[in-house]
Structure formats: structure tokens, C-alpha cells
C-alpha positions in Angstrom: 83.6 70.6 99.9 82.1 68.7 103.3 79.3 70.0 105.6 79.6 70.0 109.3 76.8 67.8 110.5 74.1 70.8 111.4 75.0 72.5 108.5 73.9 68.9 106.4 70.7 68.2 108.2 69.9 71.9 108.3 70.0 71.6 104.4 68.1 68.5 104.6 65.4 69.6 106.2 65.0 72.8 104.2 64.9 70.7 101.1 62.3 68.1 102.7 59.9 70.9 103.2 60.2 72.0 99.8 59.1 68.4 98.5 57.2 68.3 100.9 55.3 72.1 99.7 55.4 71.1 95.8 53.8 67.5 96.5 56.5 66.0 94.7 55.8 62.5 96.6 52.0 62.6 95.4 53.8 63.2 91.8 56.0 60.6 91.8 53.4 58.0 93.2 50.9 59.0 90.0 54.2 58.6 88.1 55.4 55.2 89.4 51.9 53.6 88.7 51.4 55.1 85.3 55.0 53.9 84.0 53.6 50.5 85.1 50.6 50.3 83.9 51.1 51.9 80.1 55.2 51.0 79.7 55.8 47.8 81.0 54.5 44.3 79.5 53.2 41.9 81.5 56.2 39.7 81.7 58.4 42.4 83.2 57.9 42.5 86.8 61.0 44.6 87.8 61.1 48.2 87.2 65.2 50.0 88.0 66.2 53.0 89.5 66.9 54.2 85.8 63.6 53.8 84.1 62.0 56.0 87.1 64.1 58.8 87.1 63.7 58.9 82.9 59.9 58.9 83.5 60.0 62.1 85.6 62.6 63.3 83.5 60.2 63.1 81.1 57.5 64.5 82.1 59.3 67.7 83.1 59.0 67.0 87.6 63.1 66.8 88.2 63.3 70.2 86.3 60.3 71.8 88.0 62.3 70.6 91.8 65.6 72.2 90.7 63.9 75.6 89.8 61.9 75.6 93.3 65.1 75.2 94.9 67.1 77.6 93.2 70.5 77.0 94.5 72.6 80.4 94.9 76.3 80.2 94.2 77.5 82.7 96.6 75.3 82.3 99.7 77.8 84.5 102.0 77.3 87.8 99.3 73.7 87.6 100.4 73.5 86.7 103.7 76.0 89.0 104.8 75.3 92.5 106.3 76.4 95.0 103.7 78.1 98.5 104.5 75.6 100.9 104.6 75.6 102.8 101.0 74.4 106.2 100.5 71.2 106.3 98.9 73.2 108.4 95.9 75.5 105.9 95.2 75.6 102.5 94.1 78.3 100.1 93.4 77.9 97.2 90.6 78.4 93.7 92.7 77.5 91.9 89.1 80.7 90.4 87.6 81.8 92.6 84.6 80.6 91.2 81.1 83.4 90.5 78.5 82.5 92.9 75.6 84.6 92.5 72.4 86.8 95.4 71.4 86.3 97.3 68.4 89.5 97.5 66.4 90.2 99.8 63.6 91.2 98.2 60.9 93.8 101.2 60.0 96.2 100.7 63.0 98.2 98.3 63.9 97.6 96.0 66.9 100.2 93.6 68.9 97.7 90.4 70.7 99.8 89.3 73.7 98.2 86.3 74.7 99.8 84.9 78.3 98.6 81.0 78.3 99.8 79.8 81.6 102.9 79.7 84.0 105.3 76.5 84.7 108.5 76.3 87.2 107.3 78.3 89.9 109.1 76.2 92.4 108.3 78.4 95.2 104.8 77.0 95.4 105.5 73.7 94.8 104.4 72.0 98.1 101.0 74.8 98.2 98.3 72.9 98.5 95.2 73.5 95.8 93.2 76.4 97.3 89.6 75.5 98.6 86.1 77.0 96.8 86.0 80.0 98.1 88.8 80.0 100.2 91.5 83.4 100.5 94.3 82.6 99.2 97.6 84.1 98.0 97.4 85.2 94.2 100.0 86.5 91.1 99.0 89.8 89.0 100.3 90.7 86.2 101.0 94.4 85.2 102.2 95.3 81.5 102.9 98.5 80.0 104.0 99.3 76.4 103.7 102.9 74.7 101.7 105.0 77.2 99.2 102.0 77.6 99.4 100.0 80.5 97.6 96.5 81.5 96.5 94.6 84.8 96.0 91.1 84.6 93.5 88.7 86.6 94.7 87.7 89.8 95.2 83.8 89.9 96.3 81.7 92.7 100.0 81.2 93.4 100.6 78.1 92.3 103.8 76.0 90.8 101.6 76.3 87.3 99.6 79.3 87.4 96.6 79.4 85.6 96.8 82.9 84.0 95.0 83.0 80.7 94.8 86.6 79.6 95.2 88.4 76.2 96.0 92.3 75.9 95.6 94.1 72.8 98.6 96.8 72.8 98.2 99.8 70.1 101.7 100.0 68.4 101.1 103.5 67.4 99.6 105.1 70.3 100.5 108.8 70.3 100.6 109.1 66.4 98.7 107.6 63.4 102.2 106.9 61.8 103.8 108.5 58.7 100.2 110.2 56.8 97.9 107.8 58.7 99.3 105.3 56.1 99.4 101.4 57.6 102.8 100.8 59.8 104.3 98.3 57.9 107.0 95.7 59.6 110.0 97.6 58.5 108.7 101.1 60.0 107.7 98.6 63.3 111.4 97.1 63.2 112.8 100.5 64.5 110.1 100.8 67.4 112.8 99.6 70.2 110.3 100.1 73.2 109.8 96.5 75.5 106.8 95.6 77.0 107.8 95.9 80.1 106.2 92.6 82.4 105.6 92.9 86.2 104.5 90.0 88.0 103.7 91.3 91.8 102.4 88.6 94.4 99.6 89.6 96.6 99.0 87.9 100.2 96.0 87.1 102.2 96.5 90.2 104.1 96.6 92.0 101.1 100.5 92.8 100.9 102.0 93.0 97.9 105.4 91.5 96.8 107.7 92.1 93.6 108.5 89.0 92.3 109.8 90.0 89.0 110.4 92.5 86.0 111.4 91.5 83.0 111.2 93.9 79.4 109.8 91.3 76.4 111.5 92.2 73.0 108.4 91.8 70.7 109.7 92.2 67.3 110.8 88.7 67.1 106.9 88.0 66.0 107.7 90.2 63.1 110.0 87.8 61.0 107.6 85.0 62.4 105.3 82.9 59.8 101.5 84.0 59.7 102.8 86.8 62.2 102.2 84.5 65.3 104.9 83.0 67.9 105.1 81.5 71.2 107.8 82.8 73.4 108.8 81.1 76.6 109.9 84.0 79.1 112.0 83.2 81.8 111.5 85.3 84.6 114.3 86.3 87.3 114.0 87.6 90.8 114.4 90.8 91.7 117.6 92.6 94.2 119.6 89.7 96.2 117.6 86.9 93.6 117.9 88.9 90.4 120.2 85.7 88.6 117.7 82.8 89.9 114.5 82.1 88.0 111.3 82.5 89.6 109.6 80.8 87.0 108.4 80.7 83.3 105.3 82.2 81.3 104.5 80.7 78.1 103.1 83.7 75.9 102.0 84.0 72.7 102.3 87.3 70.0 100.1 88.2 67.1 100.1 90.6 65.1 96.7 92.5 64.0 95.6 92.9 61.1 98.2 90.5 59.8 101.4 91.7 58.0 101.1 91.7 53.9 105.1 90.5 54.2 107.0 89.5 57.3 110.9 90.4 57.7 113.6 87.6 57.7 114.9 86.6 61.0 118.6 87.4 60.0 117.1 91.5 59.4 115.5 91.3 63.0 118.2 89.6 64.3 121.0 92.3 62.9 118.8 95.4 64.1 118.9 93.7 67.6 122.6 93.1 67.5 122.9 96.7 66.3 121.0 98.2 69.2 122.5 96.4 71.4 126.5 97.5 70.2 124.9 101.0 70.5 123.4 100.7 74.0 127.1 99.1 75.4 129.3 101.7 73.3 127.2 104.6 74.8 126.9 103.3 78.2 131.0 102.9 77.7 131.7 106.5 76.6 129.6 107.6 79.8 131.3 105.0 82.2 134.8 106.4 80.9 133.6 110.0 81.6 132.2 109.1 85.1 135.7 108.0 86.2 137.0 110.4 84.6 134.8 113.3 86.3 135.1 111.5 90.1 138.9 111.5 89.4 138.2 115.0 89.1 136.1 115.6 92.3 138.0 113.7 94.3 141.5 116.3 94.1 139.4 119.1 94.9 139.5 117.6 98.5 140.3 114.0 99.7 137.7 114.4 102.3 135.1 114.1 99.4 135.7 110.7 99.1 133.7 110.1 102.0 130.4 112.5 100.7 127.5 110.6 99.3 127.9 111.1 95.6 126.0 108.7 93.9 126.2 108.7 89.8 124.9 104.8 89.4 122.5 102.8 90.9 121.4 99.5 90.8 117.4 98.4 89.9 115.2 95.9 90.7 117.3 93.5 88.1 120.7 94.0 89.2 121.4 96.3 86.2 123.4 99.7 87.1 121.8 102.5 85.7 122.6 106.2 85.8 120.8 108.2 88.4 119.7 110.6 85.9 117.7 108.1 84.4 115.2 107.2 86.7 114.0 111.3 86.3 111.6 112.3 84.1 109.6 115.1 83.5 105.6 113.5 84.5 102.0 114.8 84.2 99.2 113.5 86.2 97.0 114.8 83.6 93.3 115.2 85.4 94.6 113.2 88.2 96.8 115.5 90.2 95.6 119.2 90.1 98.7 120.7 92.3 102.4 120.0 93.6 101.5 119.8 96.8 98.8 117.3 96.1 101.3 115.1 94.5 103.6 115.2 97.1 100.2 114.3 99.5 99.8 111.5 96.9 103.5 110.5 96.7 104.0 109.9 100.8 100.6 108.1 100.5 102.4 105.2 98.9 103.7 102.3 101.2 107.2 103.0 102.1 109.2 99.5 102.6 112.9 99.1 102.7 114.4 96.5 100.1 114.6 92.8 101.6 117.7 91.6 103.1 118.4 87.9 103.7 120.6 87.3 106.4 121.6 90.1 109.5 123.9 91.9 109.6 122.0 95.5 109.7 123.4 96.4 105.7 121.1 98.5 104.2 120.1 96.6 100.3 120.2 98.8 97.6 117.8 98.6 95.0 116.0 101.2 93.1 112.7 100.0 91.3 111.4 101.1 87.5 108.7 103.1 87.9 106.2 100.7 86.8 107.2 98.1 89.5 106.8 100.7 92.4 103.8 101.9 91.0 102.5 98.2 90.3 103.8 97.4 94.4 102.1 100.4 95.3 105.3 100.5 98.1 109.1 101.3 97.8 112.1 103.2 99.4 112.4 106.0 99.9 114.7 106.4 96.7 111.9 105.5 95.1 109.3 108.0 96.3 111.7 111.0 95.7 112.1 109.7 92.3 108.4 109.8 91.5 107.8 112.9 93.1 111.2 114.9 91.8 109.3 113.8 88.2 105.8 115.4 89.2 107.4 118.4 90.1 109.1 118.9 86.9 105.8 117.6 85.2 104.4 120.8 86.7 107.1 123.0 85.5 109.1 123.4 88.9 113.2 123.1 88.6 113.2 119.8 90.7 116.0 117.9 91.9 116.6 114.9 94.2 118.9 115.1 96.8 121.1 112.5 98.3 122.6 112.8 101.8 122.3 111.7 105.6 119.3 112.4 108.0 120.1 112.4 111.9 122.9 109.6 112.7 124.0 109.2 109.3 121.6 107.1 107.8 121.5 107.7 104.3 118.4 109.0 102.9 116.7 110.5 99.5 114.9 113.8 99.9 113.5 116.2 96.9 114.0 120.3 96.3 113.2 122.7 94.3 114.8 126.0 93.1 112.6 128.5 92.9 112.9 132.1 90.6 113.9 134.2 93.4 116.3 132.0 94.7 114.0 130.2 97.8 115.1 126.8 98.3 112.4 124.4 99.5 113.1 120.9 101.0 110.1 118.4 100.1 110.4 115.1 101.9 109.0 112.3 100.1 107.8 110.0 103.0 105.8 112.8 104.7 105.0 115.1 102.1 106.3 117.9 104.6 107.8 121.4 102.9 111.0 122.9 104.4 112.3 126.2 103.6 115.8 126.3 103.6 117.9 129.3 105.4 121.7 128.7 105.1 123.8 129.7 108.5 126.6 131.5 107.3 129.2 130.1 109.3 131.4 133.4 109.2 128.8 135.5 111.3 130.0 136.7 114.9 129.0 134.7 117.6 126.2 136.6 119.0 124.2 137.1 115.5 120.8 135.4 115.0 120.2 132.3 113.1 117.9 130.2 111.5 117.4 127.4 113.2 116.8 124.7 110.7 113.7 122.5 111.0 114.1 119.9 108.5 115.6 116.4 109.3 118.9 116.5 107.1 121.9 116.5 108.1 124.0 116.0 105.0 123.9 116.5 101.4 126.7 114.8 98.6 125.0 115.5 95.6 121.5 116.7 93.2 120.6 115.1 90.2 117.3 115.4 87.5 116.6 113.9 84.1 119.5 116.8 82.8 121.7 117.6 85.6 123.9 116.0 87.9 126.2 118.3 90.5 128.3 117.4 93.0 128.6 119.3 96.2 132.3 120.1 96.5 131.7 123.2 99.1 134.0 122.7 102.3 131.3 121.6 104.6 128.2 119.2 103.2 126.2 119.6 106.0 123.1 121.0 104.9 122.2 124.2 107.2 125.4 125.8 106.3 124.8 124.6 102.3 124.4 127.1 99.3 122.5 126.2 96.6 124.1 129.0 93.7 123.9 126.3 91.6 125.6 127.9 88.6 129.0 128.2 91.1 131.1 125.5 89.7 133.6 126.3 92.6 130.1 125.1 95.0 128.4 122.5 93.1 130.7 120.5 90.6 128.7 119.6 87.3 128.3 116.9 84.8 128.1 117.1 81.2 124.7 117.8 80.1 125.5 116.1 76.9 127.5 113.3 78.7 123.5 112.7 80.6 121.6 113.2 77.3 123.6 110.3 75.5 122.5 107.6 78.1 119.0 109.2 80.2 117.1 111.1 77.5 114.3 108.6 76.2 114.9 106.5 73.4 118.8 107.2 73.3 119.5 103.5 74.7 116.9 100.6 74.9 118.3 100.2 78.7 116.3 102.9 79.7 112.6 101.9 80.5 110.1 104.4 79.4 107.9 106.3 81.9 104.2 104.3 82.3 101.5 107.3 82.7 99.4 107.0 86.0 96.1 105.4 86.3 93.3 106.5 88.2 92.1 104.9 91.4 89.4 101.9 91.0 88.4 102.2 94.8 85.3 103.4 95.5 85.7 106.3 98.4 82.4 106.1 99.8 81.8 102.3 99.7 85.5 101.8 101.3 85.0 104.1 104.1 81.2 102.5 105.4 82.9 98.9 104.8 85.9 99.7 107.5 83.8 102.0 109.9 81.7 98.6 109.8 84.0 96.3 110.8 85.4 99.0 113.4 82.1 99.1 115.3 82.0 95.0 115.2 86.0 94.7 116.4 85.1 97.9 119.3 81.9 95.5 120.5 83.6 92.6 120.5 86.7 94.4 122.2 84.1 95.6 125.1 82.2 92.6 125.1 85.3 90.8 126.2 85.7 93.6 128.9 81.9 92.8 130.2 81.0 96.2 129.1 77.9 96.8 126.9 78.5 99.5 123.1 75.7 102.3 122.6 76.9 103.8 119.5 75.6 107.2 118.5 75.1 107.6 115.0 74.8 111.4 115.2 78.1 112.1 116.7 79.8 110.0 114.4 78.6 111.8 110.9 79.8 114.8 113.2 83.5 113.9 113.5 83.6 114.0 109.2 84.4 117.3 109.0 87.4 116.8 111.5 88.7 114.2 109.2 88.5 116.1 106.0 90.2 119.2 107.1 93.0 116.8 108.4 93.7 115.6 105.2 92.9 119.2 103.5 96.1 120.3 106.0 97.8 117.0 105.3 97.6 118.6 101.4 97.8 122.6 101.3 99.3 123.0 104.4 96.2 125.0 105.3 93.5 124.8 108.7 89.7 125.0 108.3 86.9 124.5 109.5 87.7 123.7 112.8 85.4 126.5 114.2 82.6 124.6 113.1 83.3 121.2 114.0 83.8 122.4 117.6 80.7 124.0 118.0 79.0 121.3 116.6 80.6 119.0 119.0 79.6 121.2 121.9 75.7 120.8 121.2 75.6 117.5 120.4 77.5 117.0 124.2 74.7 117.7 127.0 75.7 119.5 129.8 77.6 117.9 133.0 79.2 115.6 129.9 82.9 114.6 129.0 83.8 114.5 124.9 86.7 113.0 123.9 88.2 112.3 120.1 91.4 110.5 118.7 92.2 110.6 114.9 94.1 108.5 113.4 96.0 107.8 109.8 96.8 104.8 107.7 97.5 104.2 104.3 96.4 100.8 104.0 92.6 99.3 104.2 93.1 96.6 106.7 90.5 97.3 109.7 91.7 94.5 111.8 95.5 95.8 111.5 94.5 99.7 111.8 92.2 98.6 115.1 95.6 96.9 116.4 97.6 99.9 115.7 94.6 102.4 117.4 94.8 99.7 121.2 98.4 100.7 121.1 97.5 104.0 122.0 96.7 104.8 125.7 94.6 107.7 123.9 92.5 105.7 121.9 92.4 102.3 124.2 91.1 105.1 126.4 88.2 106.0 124.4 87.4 102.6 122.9 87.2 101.1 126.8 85.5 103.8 128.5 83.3 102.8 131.5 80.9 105.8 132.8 77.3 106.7 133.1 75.6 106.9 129.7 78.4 106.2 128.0 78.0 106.6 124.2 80.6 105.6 121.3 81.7 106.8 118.0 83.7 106.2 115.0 83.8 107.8 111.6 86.4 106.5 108.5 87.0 108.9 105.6 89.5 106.9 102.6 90.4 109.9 99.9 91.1 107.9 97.0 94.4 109.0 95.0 95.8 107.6 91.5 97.5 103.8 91.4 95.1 102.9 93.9 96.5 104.7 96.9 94.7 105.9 99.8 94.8 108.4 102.8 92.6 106.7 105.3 91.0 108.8 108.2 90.1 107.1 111.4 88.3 108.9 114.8 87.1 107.1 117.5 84.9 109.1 120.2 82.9 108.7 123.1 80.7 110.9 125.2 79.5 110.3 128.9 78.3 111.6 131.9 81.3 113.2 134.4 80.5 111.3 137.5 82.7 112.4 140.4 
């Protein structure tokens, strides 16, 4: 790594002075003649480079230098203005130590070792990153049996340099049969993968799905000593599902070792087994699904037109059921209500699948729900998925729906049926609530109705983990829509045991089980005095460039958090407070003959460059962050609210107070 040339004499100098201070020249003189005098002979005139530096070496003075000078790794870390921390609340900067893992001996453990990548062509011509330098890095997320995995993030390179081991509990949930040891036979009929996500994070910070691939681990069972190394090719995902992105060389283990390992024609056979059963069950269902549309179809030929979707394709291609990307989730202690999950829900990115080429086709592709958790962004498919399953993790009769929004572009929406019959729209995106009033399209004229405030237009069909109906009333547009559900002559219906053979978990190894959410790692606090930091930089530079000079007043900014958390309190419940109080406030810390004005603002992203960008856009704020006047004084306050996987609501309010000078 090369200096600039101030930067190199700068160092010089600061290390002269410290010879200079320790007398290290005096030293090396008293040195120099002593070597001479007591270690040379008389015939040996010449003294090298070599036997000085050995003398001092000796006598402890190089060592001595090098603690004086103590050299610090991460210069920047110190040097750099930190965000202001509450004096409540500290974060640990130290680098986490490794601490071994206590493993009892009574269960049985699977060691997945990953030792390196090869054939990632893509980053073939990417030059090695620099010390210190941002660069683009691979992460990869695992999950297996309600346990789920992160990996360190490595540089994206052509041969990745991941070296990680995860130790994955084969009996999570249970002890087994009596707490006795799982033997290999009992572990032979475990058919859940370990599902593998490999997501690709830029220097900006977005995230990319690169691949998804479900490892059959019982091949390590019939291996010798109970260890193999597996080669894993991984394939893209959508468009790129049949091209390989690269390979990952793992290794498997079992712990503590198996007393007697299975033959590879047993494993083998079970596999081949599984596999018959998967395609004959997913046959049967496909047969009925024709079978059923043929049906739907004579009930009205205009239904061949309604959005009735009963397959869809994932991340890898494969065509799945829609049922089967339902199921019933809890949050446990990380969601307390359905409303906050559908605040936590439209919190995650929303992104439309990548299209190569034009030509304005919208690509279908509906992610696992480990990959959209792991991309923390997805469709909107994939957010009414996620959040139909929350619903029906709190015990709500949840279904997603799929129809049209205004100009008929197809969209994914969620709704719940509740005990007395009210039906409420949730939309995933927004995590708005719509109540739904039918018109009745037989009324006269001149009679009242409800005039419908939600977004849809039309509706095909509602599906969940056990249900699947197909609206086969003689209009699908959605205000005139009845939801009796139990009409068959309204809504046609599947076979719940047609579903259950291919969606219910564990029925067919093509059905990836449900990971279980993880708590946010960001700190709140930290997060939010870190962006309002580099706010009031980008606003003083901003004005600087303007010739205008930044007073910011600390005062009015801790006054605007109350604004921003009952924002995201209505964002959640739907309910307003505390605005009485946030006024008033406002109005003494504003003198008299003074002008206030605020702008708020929401992202879900932590990008303050990007979020500043967005905020100039806005005549509003551009209005607030360049305001000229007499005693002009500034303002911002940032409020993240964490939520699980990571995601975050982030509050933003730029203000300024000054004198009214007409």
C-alpha cells in the first residue's frame, strides 16, 4: 500500500522525533563502540550492517523502539469523529472472540464445514481488493431444522475465500425416541435439506440473490469415519436458474461419530424412494389440477381470462403449488401484534424480479422464504406470502389474494375473514388495512354506496396453507365481490386433501420448510446518531456550496423525536398521539416574530447519502435545508426502529427556524 508524498514525510518526521525523544542515536553510538572494542579481533577491521543490528537486537534497543512507536492497525477507527452515544448505552467496537461450543455428548451433531469457493466466473477479471478498501462481498445464509446460520462476508471473488464451519443440531425440537442416541438408521428417514443461500452484497449495501440450492446431507451417513467432501454446484436463480454460478467445496461430519455407518446402496434406495414418492404425488395433484380448471373453465368461458393461479415458479425454476409457500408462522417475542407484522412486513425492500432484455414482461418468480428473508427484498408475491403466514401464526383465517390493481397490473394483496363476517384488505407493500363493503350491483340507482378506498380492482382467486378457491362469481371486480366463502356457486374450491398430499410439511421433500425469524442485530440508538451525523455534514457541505453558513440547534432537534415516533406508532396501530405535545413544545422553543418549519421523511434503508438525495428532490425539504433569513437556525433528528431480519423503519425531519423579515 503506497503513501502520497506528505503523508510519507509526515510519518517520517513523526518517527524522527521519537528517536530523537528516546536517544536512540546516543544508544546506538555506545553500542557501535562497545561491539568493537569487546567482539571484534584485531585483524577484523570491517564490521556489516548484520552484526549491528544483532548487537541491538541483543541488547533489547530495536524492541524498546517498536513499543515507543506503537503502530495502530486501524488508524481511521480512531481518528474519526464517532456518533454521539448516549451516556446509557455502549456498543462493543472490539472484534468478537471465538469461544468454543459446548456440545452435549447425548445429541447428535452435523459439522458443515465450507472450505472455499472455485468457478465463480463472474468475478473473474475483479481485481484483488485493497487493505482496507470497500468492496463487494458473498454471505452465506443456512438453515436446517429451526436453526438458521450466517456466514462471514468475504470478498467476491472467482475463488472465494469462505472458511466457515456450522454446527447444526439434528434433533432440534425433540431429544429423539426416550432421549436415547439417534442412531444413522433413525437419521436416514430425517428428509429435511440444508437449505444454502448465497446472497451478494454491494458497496452501497444492496443485496443480490445469487443462488439457492437444498444440500442432501445423509450422503455423509454411509461415508467411512462419518466424514465427506461434497462439491456443490450452485445455479442461478429466475432467467439463470440452469447456468452455474459457481462451486463450494464443503465438508460434513458427523458428531460424536457413528458406532456403525449405513451402506451407500441403503442411502442410495431411501433417496430413490423419496424421490418416486415426491413425483407420483406431485403427479396425482397435477392430474387433479387439470382436472379441476377443466372444471372452472365451463362454468363461464370468460374465466379463462381471471387470474387463477394454482402453480408458481421459485427462485430455481421449480413449479410449486401456491399453497405451499403458506404457512402458519410465529414471531415468538419478536412480533407482539398483526398489525405490527404487517408494519414489519412492508418494512422489507420491495424489488421486482430482474428481467434481461426489454420488452416491459413482468418475470415471475416467487422466492423460498429463507431467500427473501436472507435478501431482506422481494415482490410483492413475496411480502403477502410472509405476511398471509403471520396472520395465521396469530390465529386469524388469512388468505392471499391474487388479482389486478388500477390498469390491470397484476398484484398480490392479503385478507382476512373475520367471525362476524368483516372482510379486511391488508396490503403488503404499505401495511395499509381496508375494510371491504360490497356494492350490490342490483340496488336502484339513487341508493347510497360505499365507495371503495382500497387500490384493487380485480380478484381471480384466495389461497392459504389449506385452501384454494376460485372466484367463479359473474363479475371479479372486487367492490361488487362476496366473500361467503362456503358458496361453492361463489368461490369454487379445491380439495383440501388434494392440498394436504403436496403443501403440508414433510409430505414431499420439494417443499422447503419454514426458517423461524431472527431478531435484529442493529443497534437503534447507535444507527440513528451515526445517520443524523452524516446528515448535518452532507446539509453543511450542501450550504457551504450555496455560500451560506449552518447554525444547528441542538435543542430543537431532540424536539422533533416525539414527531417521529408517533409517525411510526400510526404507521403501526393506525392510531395519533402525542401531537398536542410536540406542538406546544415547538411553539416555545420558536421566539416570537419567528417562522418554524418541519418535513419528515421515511426510508427503509440506512444509506444517508441516498436518503439526503431523495430529501433535495423535494421542494419542501430543499426548502428547509437552503433556507436564507435572519438568524437562521437548522435541525435534523433520525429515529431507525429496528424490526426482525434486520429491517428498519427509518425516520427523518429536517427543520429550521428564523426570523420573518418582511
Amino acid at each position: 500500500m503506497s503513501l502520497p508524498p506528505e503523508k510519507a514525510s509526515e510519518l517520517k518526521q513523526i518517527i524522527h522525533q521519537q528517536l530523537v525523544k528516546m536517544d536512540v542515536h546516543g544508544r546506538i553510538r555506545e553500542v557501535l563502540a562497545e561491539t568493537i572494542r569487546e567482539e571484534l579481533a584485531p585483524e577484523h577491521q570491517q564490521l556489516s550492517t548484520e552484526d549491528l543490528i544483532k548487537a541491538l537486537r541483543q541488547r533489547g534497543i530495536i524492541d524498546d523502539v517498536m513499543k515507543e512507536l506503537k503502530f495502530v492497525t486501524d488508524v481511521n477507527e480512531k481518528e474519526r469523529p464517532s456518533a454521539p452515544k448516549p451516556s446509557t448505552h455502549f456498543v462493543d467496537r472490539e472484534p468478537p472472540v471465538l469461544q468454543k461450543t459446548n456440545i452435549d455428548p447425548t445429541r447428535r451433531y452435523l459439522y458443515l464445514q465450507v472450505l472455499g469457493g472455485k468457478a465463480f466466473l463472474e468475478h473473474l477479471q475483479e481485481p484483488e481488493p485493497l487493505p482496507g478498501q470497500i468492496c463487494s462481498t458473498f454471505t452465506l445464509c443456512l438453515h436446517f431444522r429451526n436453526q438458521r446460520f450466517r456466514s462471514k462476508p468475504v470478498p467476491c471473488a472467482c475463488e472465494p475465500d469462505f472458511h466457515d464451519g456450522f454446527l447444526l443440531e439434528v434433533h432440534k425440537d425433540s431429544l429423539g425416541d426416550g432421549s436415547k442416541m439417534v442412531d444413522a438408521t433413525t437419521m436416514l428417514s430425517i428428509c429435511d435439506p440444508v437449505h444454502m443461500v448465497l446472497i451478494k452484497t454491494d458497496t452501497f449495501g444492496e443485496t443480490t440473490l445469487v443462488a439457492s440450492y437444498f444440500l442432501e446431507w445423509r450422503s455423509v451417513l454411509a461415508a467411512e469415519n462419518g466424514i465427506t467432501n461434497v462439491a456443490v454446484e450452485l445455479l442461478g436463480v429466475g432467467t439463470e436458474s440452469k447456468v452455474s454460478v459457481g462451486v463450494l467445496n464443503i465438508r460434513l461430519e458427523m458428531y460424536p461419530q457413528l458406532n456403525k455407518t449405513l451402506s451407500p446402496e441403503i442411502t442410495n434406495t431411501q433417496f430413490a424412494l423419496e424421490r418416486q414418492k415426491t413425483a407420483e404425488k406431485e403427479r396425482l395433484f397435477l392430474v387433479y389440477a387439470k382436472q379441476w380448471w377443466r372444471e372452472y373453465l365451463q362454468i363461464r368461458p370468460t374465466h379463462n381470462v381471471r387470474l387463477v393461479k394454482i402453480f408458481a415458479q421459485d427462485e430455481n425454476g421449480v413449479n410449486r403449488p401456491v399453497c405451499s409457500y403458506i404457512r402458519p408462522l410465529r414471531a415468538g417475542r419478536l412480533l407482539d401484534t398483526p398489525r405490527q407484522a404487517a408494519r414489519f412486513v412492508s418494512v422489507l425492500g420491495y424489488e421486482r424480479a430482474p428481467v434481461i432484455g426489454g420488452g416491459g414482461g413482468k418475470q415471475e418468480q416467487w422466492c423460498t422464504l429463507l431467500a427473501f428473508l436472507c435478501r431482506n427484498k422481494g415482490d410483492c408475491e413475496d411480502h403477502a406470502n410472509l405476511l398471509c403466514s403471520l396472520l395465521l401464526g396469530f390465529g386469524l383465517e388469512a388468505f392471499v389474494c391474487v388479482g389486478t390493481k388500477a390498469k390491470g397490473v397484476p398484484h398480490t394483496w392479503v385478507m382476512t375473514c373475520g367471525t362476524d363476517g368483516t372482510i379486511t384488505f391488508w396490503e403488503s407493500l404499505t401495511g395499509h388495512r381496508y375494510i371491504h363493503r360490497p356494492i350490490n350491483p342490483d340496488d336502484p340507482p339513487l341508493a347510497e354506496q360505499p365507495k371503495p378506498l382500497y387500490p384493487y380492482r380485480t380478484i381471480g382467486c384466495i389461497f392459504n396453507h389449506q385452501k384454494f378457491l376460485g372466484n367463479c362469481q359473474p363479475s371479479d371486480a372486487v367492490e361488487v365481490c362476496v366473500f361467503h366463502l362456503h358458496d361453492e356457486s361463489k368461490w369454487k374450491p379445491m380439495s383440501g386433501e388434494a392440498i394436504k398430499s403436496v403443501c403440508f410439511p414433510g409430505t414431499t421433500s420439494s417443499v422447503p420448510p419454514f426458517p423461524p425469524l431472527c431478531a435484529s442485530t442493529i443497534d437503534a440508538a447507535v444507527t440513528s446518531n451515526e445517520i443524523e451525523l452524516q446528515l448535518r455534514i452532507l446539509v453543511s457541505e450542501h450550504r457551504k456550496d450555496l455560500g451560506l453558513s449552518t447554525v444547528w440547534d441542538d435543542h430543537l432537534s431532540y424536539l422533533l423525536s416525539p414527531a417521529l415516533a408517533a409517525y411510526e406508532l400510526e404507521r403501526t396501530t393506525s392510531i395519533s398521539a402525542g401531537n398536542e405535545e410536540f406542538q406546544d413544545a415547538v411553539r416555545r422553543a420558536v421566539p416570537d416574530g419567528h417562522t418554524f418549519k418541519g418535513f419528515p421523511i421515511h426510508f427503509v434503508y440506512r444509506n444517508a447519502r441516498r436518503a439526503f438525495a431523495t430529501c433535495l428532490r423535494s421542494p419542501f425539504c430543499e426548502e428547509i435545508i437552503c433556507c436564507r433569513g435572519d438568524q437562521v437556525r437548522l435541525a435534523v433528528r433520525v429515529r431507525v426502529f429496528t424490526y426482525p431480519e434486520s429491517a428498519c423503519a427509518v425516520w427523518i425531519m429536517f427543520a429550521c427556524k428564523y426570523r420573518s423579515v418582511l
